[in-house]
mmCIF entry with sequence, helices, sheets and N, C-alpha, C, O atoms, coordinates in Angstrom:
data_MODEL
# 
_entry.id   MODEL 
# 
_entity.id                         1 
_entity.type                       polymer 
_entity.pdbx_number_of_molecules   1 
# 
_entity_poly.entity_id                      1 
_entity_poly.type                           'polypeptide(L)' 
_entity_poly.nstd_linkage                   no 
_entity_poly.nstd_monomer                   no 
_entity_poly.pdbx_seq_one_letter_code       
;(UNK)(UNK)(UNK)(UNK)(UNK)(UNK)(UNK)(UNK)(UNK)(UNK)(UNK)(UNK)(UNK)(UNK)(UNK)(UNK)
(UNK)(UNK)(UNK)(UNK)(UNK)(UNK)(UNK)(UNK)(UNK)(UNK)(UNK)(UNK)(UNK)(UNK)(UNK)(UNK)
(UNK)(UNK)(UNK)(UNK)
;
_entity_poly.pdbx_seq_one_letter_code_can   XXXXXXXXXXXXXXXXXXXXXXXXXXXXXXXXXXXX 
_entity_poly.pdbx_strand_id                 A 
# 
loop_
_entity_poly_seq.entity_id 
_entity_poly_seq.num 
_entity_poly_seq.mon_id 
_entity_poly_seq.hetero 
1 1  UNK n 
1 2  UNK n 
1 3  UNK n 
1 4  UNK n 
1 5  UNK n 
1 6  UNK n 
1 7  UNK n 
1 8  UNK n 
1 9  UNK n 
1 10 UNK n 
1 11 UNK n 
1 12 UNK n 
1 13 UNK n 
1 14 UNK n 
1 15 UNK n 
1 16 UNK n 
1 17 UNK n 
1 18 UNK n 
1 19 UNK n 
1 20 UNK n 
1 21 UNK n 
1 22 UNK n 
1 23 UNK n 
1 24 UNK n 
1 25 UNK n 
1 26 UNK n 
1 27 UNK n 
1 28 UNK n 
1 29 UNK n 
1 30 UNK n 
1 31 UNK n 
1 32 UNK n 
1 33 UNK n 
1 34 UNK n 
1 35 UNK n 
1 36 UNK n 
# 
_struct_asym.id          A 
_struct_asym.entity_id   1 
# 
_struct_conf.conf_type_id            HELX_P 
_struct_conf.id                      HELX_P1 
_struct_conf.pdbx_PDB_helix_id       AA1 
_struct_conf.beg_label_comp_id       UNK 
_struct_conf.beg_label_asym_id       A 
_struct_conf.beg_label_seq_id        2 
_struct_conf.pdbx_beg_PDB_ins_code   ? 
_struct_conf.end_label_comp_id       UNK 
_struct_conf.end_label_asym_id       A 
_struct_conf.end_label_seq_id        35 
_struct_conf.pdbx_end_PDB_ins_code   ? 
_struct_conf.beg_auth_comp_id        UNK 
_struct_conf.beg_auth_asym_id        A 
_struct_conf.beg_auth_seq_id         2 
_struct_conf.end_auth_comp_id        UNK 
_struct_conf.end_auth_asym_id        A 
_struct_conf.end_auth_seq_id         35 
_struct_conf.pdbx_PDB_helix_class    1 
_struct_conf.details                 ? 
_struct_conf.pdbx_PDB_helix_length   34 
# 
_struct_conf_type.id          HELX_P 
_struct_conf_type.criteria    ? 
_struct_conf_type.reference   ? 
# 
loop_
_atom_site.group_PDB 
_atom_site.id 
_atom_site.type_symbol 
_atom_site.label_atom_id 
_atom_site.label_alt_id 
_atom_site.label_comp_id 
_atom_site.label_asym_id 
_atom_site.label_entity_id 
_atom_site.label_seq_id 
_atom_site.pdbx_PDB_ins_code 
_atom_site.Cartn_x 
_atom_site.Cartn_y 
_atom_site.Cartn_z 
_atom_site.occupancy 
_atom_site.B_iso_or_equiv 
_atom_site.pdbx_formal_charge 
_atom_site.auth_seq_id 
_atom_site.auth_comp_id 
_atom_site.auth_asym_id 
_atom_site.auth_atom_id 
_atom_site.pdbx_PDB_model_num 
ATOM 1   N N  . UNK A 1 1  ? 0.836 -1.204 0.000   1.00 0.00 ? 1  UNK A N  1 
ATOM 2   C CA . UNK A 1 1  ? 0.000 0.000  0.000   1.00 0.00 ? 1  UNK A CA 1 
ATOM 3   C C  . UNK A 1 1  ? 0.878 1.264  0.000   1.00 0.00 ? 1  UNK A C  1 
ATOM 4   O O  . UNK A 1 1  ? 0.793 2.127  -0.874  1.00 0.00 ? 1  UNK A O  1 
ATOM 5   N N  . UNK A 1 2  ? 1.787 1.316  1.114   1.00 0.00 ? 2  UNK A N  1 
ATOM 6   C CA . UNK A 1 2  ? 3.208 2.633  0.602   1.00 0.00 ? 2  UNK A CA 1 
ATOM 7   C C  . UNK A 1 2  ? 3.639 2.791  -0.616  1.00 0.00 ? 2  UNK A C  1 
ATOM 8   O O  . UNK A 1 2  ? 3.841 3.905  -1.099  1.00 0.00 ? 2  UNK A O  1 
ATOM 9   N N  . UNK A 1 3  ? 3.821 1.704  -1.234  1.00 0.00 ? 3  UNK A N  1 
ATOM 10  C CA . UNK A 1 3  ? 4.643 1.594  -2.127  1.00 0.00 ? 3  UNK A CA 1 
ATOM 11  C C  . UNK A 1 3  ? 3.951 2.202  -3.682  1.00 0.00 ? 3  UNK A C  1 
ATOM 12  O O  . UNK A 1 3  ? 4.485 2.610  -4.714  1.00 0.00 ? 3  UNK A O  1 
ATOM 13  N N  . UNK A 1 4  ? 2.191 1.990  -3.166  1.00 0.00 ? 4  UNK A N  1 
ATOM 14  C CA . UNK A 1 4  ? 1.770 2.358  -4.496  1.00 0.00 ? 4  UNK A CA 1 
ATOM 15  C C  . UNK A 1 4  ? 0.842 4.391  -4.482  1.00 0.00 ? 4  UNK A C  1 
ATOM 16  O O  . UNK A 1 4  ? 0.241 5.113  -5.277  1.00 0.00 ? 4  UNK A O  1 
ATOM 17  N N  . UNK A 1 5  ? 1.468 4.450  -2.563  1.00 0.00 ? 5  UNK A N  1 
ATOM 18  C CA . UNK A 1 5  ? 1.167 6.015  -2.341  1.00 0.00 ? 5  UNK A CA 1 
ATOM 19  C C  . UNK A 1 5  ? 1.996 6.418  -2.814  1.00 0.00 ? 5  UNK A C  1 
ATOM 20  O O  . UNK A 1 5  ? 1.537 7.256  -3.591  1.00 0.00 ? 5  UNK A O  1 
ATOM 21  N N  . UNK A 1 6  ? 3.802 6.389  -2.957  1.00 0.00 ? 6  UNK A N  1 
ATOM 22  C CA . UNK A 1 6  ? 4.907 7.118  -3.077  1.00 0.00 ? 6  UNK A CA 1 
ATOM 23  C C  . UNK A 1 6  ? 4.782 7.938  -4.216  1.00 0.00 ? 6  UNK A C  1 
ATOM 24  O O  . UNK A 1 6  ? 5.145 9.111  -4.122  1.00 0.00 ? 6  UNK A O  1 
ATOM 25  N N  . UNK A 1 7  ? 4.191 7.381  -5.596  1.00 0.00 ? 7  UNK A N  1 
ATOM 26  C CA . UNK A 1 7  ? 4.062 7.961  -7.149  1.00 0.00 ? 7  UNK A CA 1 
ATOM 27  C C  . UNK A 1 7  ? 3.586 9.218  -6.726  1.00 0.00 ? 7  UNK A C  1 
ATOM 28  O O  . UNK A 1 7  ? 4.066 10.346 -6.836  1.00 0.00 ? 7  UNK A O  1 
ATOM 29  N N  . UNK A 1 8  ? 2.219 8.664  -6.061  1.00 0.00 ? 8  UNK A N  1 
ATOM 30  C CA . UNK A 1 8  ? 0.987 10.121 -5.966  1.00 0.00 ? 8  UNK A CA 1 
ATOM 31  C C  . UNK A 1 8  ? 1.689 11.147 -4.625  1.00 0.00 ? 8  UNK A C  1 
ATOM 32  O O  . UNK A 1 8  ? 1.304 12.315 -4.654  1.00 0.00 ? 8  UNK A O  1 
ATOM 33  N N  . UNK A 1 9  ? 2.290 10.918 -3.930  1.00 0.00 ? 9  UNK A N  1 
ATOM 34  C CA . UNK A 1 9  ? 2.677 11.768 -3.148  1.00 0.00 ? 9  UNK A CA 1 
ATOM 35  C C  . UNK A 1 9  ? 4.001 12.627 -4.080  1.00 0.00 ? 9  UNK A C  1 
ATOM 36  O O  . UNK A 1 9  ? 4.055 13.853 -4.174  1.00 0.00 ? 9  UNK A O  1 
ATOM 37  N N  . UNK A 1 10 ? 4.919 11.741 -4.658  1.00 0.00 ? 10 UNK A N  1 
ATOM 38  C CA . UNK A 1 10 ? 5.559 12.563 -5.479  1.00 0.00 ? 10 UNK A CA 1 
ATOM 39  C C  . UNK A 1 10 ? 5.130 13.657 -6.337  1.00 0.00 ? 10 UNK A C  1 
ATOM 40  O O  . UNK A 1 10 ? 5.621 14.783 -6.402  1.00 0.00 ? 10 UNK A O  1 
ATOM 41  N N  . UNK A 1 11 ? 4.003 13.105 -7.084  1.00 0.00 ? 11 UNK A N  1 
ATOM 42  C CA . UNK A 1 11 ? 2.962 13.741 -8.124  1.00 0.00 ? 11 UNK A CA 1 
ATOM 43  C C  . UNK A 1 11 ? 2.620 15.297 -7.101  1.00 0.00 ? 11 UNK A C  1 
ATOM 44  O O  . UNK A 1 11 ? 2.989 16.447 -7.340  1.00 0.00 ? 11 UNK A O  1 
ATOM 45  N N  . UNK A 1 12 ? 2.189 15.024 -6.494  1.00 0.00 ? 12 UNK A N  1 
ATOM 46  C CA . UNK A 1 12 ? 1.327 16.024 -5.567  1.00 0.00 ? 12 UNK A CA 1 
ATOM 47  C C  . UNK A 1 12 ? 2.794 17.304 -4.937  1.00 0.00 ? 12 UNK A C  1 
ATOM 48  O O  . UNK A 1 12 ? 2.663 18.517 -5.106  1.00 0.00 ? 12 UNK A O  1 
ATOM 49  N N  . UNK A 1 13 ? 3.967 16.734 -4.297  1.00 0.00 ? 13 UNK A N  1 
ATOM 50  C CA . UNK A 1 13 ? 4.941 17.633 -4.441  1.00 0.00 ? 13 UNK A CA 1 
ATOM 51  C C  . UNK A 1 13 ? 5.492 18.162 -5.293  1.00 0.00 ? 13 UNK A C  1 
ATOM 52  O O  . UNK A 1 13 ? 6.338 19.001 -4.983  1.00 0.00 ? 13 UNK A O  1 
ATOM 53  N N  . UNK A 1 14 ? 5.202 17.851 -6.827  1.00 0.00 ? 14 UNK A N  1 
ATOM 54  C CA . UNK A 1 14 ? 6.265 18.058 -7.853  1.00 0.00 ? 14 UNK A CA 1 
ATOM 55  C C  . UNK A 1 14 ? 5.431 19.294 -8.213  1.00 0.00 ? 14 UNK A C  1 
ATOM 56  O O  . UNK A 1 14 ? 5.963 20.380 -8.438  1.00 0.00 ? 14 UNK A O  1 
ATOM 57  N N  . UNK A 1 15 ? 3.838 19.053 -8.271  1.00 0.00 ? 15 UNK A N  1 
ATOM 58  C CA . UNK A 1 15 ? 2.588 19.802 -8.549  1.00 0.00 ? 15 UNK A CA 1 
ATOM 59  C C  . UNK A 1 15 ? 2.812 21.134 -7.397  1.00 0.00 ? 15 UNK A C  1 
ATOM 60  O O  . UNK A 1 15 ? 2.977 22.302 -7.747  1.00 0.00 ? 15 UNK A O  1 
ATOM 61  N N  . UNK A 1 16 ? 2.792 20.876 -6.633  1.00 0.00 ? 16 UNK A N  1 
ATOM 62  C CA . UNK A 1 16 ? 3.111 22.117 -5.649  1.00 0.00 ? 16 UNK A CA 1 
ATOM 63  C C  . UNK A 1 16 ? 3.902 22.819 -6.208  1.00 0.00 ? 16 UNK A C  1 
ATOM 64  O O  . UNK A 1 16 ? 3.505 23.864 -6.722  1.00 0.00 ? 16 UNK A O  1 
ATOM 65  N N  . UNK A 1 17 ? 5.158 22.472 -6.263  1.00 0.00 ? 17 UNK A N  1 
ATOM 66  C CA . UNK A 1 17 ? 6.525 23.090 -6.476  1.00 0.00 ? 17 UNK A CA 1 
ATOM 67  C C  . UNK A 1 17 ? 6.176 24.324 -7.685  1.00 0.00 ? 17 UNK A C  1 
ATOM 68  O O  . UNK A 1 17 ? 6.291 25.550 -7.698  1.00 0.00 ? 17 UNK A O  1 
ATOM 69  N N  . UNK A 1 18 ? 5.576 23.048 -8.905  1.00 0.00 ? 18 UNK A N  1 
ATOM 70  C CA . UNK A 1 18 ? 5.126 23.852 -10.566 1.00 0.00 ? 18 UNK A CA 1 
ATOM 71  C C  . UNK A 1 18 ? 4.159 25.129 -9.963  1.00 0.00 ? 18 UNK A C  1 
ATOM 72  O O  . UNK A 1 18 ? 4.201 26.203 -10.562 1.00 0.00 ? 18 UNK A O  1 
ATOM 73  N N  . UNK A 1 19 ? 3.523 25.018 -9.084  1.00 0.00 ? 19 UNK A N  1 
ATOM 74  C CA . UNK A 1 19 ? 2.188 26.049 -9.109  1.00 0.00 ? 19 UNK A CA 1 
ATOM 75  C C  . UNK A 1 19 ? 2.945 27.032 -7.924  1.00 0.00 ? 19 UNK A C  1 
ATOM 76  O O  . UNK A 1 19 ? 2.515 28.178 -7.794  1.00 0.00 ? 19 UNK A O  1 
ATOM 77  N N  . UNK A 1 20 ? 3.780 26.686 -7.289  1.00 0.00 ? 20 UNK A N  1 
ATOM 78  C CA . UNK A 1 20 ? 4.415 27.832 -6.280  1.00 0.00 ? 20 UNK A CA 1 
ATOM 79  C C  . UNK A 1 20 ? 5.448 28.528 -7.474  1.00 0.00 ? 20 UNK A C  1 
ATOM 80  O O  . UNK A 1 20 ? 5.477 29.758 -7.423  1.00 0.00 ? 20 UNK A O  1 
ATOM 81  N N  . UNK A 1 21 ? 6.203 27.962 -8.424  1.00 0.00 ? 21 UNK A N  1 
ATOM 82  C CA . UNK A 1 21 ? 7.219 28.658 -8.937  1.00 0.00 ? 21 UNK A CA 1 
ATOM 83  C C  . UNK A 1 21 ? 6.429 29.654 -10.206 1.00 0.00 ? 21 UNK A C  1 
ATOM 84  O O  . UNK A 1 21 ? 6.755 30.784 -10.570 1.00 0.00 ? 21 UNK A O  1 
ATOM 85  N N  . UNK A 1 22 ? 5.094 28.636 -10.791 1.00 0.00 ? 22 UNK A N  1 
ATOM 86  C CA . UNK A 1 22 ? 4.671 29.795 -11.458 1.00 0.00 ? 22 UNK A CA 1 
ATOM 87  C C  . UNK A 1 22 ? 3.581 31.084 -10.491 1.00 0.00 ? 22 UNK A C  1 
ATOM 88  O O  . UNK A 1 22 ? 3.306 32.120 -11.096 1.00 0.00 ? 22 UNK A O  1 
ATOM 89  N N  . UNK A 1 23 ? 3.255 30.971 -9.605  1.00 0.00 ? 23 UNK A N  1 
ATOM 90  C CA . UNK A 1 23 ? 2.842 32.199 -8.592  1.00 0.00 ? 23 UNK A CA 1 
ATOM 91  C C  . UNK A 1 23 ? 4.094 33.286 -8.106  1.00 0.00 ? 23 UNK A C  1 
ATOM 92  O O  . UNK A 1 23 ? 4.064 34.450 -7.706  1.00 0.00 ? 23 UNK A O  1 
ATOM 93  N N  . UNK A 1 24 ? 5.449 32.086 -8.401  1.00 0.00 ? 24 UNK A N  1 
ATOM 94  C CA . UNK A 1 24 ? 6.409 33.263 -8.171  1.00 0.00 ? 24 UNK A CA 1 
ATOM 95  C C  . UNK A 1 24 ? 6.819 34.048 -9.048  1.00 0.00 ? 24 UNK A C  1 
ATOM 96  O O  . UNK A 1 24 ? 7.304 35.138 -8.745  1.00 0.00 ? 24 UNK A O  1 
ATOM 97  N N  . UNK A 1 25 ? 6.695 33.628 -10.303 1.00 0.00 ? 25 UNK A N  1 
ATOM 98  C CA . UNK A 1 25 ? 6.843 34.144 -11.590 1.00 0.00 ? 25 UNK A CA 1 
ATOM 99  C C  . UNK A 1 25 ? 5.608 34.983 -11.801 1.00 0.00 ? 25 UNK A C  1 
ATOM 100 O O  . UNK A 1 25 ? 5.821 36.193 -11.731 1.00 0.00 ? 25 UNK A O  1 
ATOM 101 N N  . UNK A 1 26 ? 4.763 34.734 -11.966 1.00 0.00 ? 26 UNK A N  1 
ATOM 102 C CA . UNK A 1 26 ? 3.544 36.242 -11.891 1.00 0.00 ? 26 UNK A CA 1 
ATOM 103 C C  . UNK A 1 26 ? 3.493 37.020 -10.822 1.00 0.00 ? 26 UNK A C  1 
ATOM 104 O O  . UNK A 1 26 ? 2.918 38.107 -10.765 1.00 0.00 ? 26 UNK A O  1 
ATOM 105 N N  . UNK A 1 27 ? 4.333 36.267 -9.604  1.00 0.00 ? 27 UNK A N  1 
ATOM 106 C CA . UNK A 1 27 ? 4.061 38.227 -9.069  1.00 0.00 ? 27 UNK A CA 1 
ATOM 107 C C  . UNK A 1 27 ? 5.157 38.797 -9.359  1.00 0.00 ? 27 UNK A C  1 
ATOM 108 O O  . UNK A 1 27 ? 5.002 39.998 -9.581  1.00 0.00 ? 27 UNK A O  1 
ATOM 109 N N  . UNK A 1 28 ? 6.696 38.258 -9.491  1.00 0.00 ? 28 UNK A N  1 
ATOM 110 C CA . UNK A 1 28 ? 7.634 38.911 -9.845  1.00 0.00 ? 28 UNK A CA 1 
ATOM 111 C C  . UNK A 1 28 ? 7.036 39.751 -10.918 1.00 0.00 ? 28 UNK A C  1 
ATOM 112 O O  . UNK A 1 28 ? 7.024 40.973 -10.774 1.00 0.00 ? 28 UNK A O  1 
ATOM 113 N N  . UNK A 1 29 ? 6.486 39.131 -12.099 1.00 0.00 ? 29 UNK A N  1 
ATOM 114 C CA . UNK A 1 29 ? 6.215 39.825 -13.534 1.00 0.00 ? 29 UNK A CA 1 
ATOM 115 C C  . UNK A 1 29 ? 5.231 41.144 -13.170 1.00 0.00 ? 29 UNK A C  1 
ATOM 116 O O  . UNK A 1 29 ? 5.225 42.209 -13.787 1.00 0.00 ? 29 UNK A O  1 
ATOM 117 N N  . UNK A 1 30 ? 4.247 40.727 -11.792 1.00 0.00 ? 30 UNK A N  1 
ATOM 118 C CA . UNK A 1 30 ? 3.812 41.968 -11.465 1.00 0.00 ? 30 UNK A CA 1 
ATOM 119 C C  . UNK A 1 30 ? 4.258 42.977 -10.931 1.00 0.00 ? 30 UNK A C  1 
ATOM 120 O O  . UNK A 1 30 ? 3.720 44.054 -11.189 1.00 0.00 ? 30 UNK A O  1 
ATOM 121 N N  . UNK A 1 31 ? 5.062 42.932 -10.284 1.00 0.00 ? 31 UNK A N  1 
ATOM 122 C CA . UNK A 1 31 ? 5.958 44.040 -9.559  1.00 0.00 ? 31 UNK A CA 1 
ATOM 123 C C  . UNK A 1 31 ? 7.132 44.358 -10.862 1.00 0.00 ? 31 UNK A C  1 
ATOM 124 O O  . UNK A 1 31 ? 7.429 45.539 -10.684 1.00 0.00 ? 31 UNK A O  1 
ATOM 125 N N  . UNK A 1 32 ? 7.504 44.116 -11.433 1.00 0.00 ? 32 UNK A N  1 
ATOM 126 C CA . UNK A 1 32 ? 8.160 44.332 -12.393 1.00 0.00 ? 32 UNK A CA 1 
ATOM 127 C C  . UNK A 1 32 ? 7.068 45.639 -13.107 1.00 0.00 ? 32 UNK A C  1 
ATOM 128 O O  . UNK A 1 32 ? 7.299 46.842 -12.990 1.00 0.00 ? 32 UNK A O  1 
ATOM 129 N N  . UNK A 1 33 ? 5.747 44.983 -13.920 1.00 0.00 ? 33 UNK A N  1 
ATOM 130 C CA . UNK A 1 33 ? 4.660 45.845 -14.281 1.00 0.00 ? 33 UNK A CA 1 
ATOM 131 C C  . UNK A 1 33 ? 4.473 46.936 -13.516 1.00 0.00 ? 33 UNK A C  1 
ATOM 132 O O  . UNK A 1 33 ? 4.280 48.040 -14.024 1.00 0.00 ? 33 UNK A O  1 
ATOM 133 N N  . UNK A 1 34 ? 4.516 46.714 -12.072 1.00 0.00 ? 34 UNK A N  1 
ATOM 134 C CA . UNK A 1 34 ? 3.930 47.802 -11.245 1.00 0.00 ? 34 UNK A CA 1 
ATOM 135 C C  . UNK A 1 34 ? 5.375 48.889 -11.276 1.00 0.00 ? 34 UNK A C  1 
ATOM 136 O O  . UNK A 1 34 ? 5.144 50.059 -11.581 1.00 0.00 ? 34 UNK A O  1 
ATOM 137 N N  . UNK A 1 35 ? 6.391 48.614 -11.059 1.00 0.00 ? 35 UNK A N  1 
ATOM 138 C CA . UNK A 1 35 ? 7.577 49.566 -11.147 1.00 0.00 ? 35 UNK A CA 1 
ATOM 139 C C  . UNK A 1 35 ? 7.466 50.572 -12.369 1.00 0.00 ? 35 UNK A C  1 
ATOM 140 O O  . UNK A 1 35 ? 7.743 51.770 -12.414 1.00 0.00 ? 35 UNK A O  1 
ATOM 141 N N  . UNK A 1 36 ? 6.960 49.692 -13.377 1.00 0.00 ? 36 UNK A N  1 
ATOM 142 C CA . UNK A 1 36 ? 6.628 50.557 -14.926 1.00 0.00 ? 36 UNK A CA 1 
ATOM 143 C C  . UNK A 1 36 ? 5.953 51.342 -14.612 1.00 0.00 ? 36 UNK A C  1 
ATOM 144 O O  . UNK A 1 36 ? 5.513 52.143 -15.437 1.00 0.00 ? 36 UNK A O  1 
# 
């Protein structure tokens, strides 16, 4: 039963990571905008 959570728990951190780095990338891009 671990063995067949590990995929989806990976899945689910890798997914975090993608959706935190692109939230970091649009607000950078916003504050960038907002300095303009």
């Amino acid at each position: 039963m671990s063995g067949s959570m590990m995929p989806h728990l990976k899945e689910i951190i890798l997914n975090g990571e993608i959706n935190g780095h692109s939230i970091l990338a649009k607000t950078r891009l916003g504050f960038a905008v907002f300095q303009h």
